[in-house]
N, C-alpha and C positions, 0 to 999 in steps of 0.2 A: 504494500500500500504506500501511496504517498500525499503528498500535500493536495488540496485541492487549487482549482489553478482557476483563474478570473481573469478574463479581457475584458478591457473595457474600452469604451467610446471605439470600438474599430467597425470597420464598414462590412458588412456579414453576405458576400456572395457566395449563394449555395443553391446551384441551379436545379438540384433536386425538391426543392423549396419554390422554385423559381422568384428565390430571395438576395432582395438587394436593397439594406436599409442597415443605417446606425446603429448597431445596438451592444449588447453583451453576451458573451459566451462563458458559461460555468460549466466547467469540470468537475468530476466528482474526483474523490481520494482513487476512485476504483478504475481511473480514465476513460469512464465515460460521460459524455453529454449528458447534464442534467438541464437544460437550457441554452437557446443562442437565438439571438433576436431583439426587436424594439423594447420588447417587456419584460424582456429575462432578468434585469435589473430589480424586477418588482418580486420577485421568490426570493430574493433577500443574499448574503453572503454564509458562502459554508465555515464555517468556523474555524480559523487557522489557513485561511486561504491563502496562495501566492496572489497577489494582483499585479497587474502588469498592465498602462497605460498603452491604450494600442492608438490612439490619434493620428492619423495622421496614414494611418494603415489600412492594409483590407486584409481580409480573414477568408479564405476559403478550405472547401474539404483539398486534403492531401491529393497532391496528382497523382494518377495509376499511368505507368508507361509501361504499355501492352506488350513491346519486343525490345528485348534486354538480351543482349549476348555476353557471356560470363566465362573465362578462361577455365574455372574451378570447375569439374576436374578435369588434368589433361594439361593447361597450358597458364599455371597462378602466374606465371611471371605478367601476363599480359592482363590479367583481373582477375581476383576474389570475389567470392562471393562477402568478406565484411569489407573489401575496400569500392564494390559495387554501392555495397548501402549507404557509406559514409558521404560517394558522389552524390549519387541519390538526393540522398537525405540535405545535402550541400545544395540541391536544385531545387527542393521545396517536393519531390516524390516520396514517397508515405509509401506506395505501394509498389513493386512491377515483377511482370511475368518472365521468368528465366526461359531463353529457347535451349532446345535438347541439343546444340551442336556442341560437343561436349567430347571428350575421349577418356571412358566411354562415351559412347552417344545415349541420351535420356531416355531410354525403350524397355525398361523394367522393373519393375515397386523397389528393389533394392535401392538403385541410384535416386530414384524420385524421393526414397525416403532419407537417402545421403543428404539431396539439397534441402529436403525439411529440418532437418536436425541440425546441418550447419547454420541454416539462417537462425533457428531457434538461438543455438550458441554463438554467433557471432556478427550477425545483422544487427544492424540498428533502424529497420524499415522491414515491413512483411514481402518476404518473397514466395514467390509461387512458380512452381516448375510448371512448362509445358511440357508435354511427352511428345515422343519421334511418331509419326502416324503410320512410319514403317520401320521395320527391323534394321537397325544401323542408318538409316534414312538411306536405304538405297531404293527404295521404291519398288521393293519387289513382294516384301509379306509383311503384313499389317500387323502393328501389336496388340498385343491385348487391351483393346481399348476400354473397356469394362472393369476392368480389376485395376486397370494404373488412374480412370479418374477416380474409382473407392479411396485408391492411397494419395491422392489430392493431386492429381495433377489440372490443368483447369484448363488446358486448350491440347488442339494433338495437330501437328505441323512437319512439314518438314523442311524447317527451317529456310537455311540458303538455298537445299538444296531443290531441284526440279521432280516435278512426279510425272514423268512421260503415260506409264501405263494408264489409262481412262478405265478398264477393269477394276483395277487395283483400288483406284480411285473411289470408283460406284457402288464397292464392297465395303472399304473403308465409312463412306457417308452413311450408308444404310446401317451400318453397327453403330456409329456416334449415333444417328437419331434415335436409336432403339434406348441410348444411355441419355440421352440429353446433352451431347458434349459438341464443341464446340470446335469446327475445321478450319485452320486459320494457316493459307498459302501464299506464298509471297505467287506471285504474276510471271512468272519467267520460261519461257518457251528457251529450251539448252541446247537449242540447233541454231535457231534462227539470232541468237545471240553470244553463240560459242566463238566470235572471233572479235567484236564487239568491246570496246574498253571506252567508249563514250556517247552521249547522241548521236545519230545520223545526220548528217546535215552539213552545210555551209562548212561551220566553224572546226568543225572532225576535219573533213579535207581539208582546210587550212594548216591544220595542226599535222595532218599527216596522219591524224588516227585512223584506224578501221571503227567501225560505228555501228551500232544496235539500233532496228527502225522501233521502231512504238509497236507495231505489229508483235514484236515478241514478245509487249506485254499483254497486250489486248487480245490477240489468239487464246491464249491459256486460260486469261480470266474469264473470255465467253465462253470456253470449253466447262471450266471449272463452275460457272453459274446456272450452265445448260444440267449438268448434273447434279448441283444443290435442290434447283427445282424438280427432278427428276426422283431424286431421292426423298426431300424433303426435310433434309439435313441443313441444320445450322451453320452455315458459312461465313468464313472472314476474308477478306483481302487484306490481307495482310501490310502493304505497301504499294498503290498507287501512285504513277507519277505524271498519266496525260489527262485531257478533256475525256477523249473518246472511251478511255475506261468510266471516268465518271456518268458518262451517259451510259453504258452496257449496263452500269448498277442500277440506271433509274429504270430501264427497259426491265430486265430480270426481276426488280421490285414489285413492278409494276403485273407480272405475269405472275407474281405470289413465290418467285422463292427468298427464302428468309436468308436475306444477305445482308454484310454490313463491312464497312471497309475503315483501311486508317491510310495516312499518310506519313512520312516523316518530317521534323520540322526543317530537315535540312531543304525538300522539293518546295516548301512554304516560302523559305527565305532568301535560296541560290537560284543561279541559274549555269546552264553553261559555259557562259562566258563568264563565272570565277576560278574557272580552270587556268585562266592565263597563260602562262608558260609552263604547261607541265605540273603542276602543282599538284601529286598526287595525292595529299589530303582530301582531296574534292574528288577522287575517283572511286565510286559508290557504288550499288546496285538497288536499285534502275538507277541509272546515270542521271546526273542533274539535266535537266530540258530547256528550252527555252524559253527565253522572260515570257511570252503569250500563253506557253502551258502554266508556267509557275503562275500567272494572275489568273487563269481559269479556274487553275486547283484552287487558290485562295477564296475563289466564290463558291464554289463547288462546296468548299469547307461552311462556310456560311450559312450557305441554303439548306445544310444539315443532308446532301448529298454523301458526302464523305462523313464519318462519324466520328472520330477522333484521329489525334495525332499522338506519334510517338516518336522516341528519341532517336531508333533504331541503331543504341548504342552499342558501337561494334571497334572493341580494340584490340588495336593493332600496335607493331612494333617495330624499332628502327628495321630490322629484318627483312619484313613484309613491305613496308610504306619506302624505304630510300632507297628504292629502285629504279629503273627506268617507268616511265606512266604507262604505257603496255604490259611489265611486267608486276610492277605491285598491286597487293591483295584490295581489294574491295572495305568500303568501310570506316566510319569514322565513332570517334564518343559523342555523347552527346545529353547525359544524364543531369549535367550539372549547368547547362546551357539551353536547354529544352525550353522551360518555363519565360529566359528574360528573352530570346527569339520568337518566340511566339508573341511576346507583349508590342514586340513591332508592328505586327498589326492591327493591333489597339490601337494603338500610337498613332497607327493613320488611316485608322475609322473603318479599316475594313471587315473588320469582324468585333461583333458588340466582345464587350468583356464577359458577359453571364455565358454567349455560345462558343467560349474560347475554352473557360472554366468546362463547363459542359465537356466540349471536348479532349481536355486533359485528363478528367476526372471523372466526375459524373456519368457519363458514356459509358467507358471503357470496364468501367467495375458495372455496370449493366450488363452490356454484351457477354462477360467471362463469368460471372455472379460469385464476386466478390464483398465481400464487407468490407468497404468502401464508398466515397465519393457525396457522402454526405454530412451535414451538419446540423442533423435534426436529433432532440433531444433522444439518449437509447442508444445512439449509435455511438462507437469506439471513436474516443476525440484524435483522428487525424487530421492533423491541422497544417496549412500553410498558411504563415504571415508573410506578406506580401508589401512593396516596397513600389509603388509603382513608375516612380520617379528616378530612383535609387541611380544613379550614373556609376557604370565601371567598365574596367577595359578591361578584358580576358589576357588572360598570359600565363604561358607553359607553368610559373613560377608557384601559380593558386590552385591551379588543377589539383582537385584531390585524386581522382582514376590513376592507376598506376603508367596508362599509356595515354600517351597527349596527344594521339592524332586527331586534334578537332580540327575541321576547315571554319570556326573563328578566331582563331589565333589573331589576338590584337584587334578581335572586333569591339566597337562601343555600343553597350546596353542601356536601356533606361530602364528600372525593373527589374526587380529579382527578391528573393525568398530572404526576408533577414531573419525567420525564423522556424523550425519542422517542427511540429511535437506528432509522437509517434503513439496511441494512446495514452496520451496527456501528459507524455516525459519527453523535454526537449532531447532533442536529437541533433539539431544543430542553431549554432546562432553568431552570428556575425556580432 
């Protein structure tokens, strides 16, 4: 048990609520919500409380970042699972989902119960494994999807990698709908982009690259939607990065299957031309696109097209990244930079603040069903204090992740978390 904990005068967005008003937030000893809102002030102070002047601040539920790639086990040099929580918890995330690319790969109650146990012992934020949707993620025999989401697993994926079989696929969906679980694939057709290390377009032959059309991602995702409706299986897109997918979601939606997609905030904020010269920090999958996809996806995000965003935090190491731009690995961090990138588009009106939150948070602990993403009394106090102003410049030197390949190295923020509490125990604070 601990102290009870009191915000006061902070500005209360919790789009689960579809609340946004002045008020206060009380914690119990036992970290959960006993009040948050205009009136909460009026149920009185818990006796021996922290209080903590929030003015000037806004209060929302903890962000959940839906795809989290984590070195532990296999490759800790490059991330932990406690020094994942610590970035995390550095960005104002409270909660996110581990993908299975892992060595081993996440395909059986042993491992899925590895990563519950460590986070228990050394997180400082809730993690949640996803499971491999096939054996080693090679796309060939499905796992046990039934017995790995009992032992918690909460999405089945296969990761980076591609699911060429449509059998394999159709089998898979039909067992998740039988459990209630949750199929969440990235978009990538592994032929039609197997030589591919950037856009298609203009700027690749400029640059001398070989170049991936859109077509590699929007093949697969219509493939993959054609069979969600087919099955009846809960589906995710896992990372979208043009218009014409975000239309294929409204089309599919619209013919009833239950689909629901994310983006990264990297497709929200870049474009292809931050690639500059080579600069392989910025060489991703799906490759950054052009400024006109990146402002369609921003609307797309808006109109509640697209459902949430994620960090698609993925570290890498001098190894991997200080190679030639054709030859280095895919991927950048993104855990501790997610939240004050996103606020850019506050910043210039194109997405209200309540459908931003929504999207960080709110959403994403919907789609995966999660306890998360709210601030209604009952519910476990995951909290982000928020700074919306806050000015700072990113540099290798703050980075808490143990690998620094972000593509905003020395960008300027306005905006960021000055405080996490994780069931009502700070977890971080500036």
């Amino acid at each position: 048990m601990m102290k009870p904990l009191v915000l006061t005068d902070v500005r209360i967005v919790d789009p689960s609520r579809r609340l946004d008003e002045t008020g206060t937030i009380i914690v119990g000893a036992d970290g959960m919500i006993l009040a948050a809102g205009a009136d909460a002030r009026n149920q009185g102070m818990p006796e021996g409380a922290e209080v903590k002047d929030c003015r000037g601040l806004v209060a929302t539920p903890g962000l959940v970042d839906a795809h989290v790639f984590i070195g532990e086990p296999g490759a800790e040099h490059r991330e932990t699972i406690e020094s994942a929580s610590r970035a995390a918890a550095a960005g104002g995330v409270t909660s996110m989902i581990m993908m299975p690319d892992t060595d081993p790969v996440l395909d059986d109650i042993a491992l899925i119960e590895f990563v519950k146990k460590t986070a228990r012992d050394k997180a400082l934020i809730n993690v949640h494994p996803a499971a491999a949707l096939t054996r080693g993620l090679k796309g060939e025999e499905m796992t046990e999807i039934g017995m790995l989401k009992a032992a918690g697993a909460v999405a089945f994926t296969q990761g980076r990698h591609a699911l060429a079989d449509t059998q394999v696929l159709r089998r898979a969906m039909t067992y998740a709908r039988e459990f209630g679980a949750v199929v969440s694939l990235e978009a990538r057709d592994p032929y039609l982009a197997v030589n591919g290390v950037m856009n298609e377009g203009l700027f690749a032959s400029w640059l001398g690259l070989s170049g991936a059309p859109r077509e590699a991602e929007l093949i697969p995702l219509e493939r993959d939607l054609r069979i969600a409706a087919l099955t009846g299986a809960r589906y995710h897109a896992a990372k979208i990065s043009v218009p014409e997918s975000a239309q294929a979601l409204r089309t599919a939606r619209a013919r009833g299957a239950k689909a629901t997609s994310a983006i990264s905030i990297n497709h929200l904020s870049l474009n292809e031309n931050d690639i500059g010269e080579y600069r392989t920090f910025f060489k991703l999958s799906p490759p950054l696109r052009t400024e006109d996809d990146r402002q369609a996806m921003v609307d797309a995000l808006a109109d509640g097209t697209i459902d949430i965003i994620v960090s698609s935090h993925d570290p890498q190491d001098v190894d991997t990244k200080r190679l030639p731009f054709a030859d280095a690995a895919d991927g950048a961090i993104g855990l501790e930079t997610m939240l004050s990138a996103a606020l850019r588009l506050h910043h210039a009106d194109r997405v209200p603040l309540m459908r931003l939150i929504d999207a960080l948070s709110t959403r994403p602990a919907e789609i995966f069903g999660l306890e998360a993403g709210t601030l209604k009394p009952g519910a476990r106090a995951d909290i982000a204090l928020i700074d919306l102003d806050e000015p700072w410049l990113v540099s290798k030197d703050m980075i808490v992740s143990r690998s620094k390949n972000t593509p905003f190295d020395e960008a300027r923020f306005s905006g960021r978390a000055v405080a996490t509490y994780v069931g009502g125990r700070l977890v971080h604070s500036l």
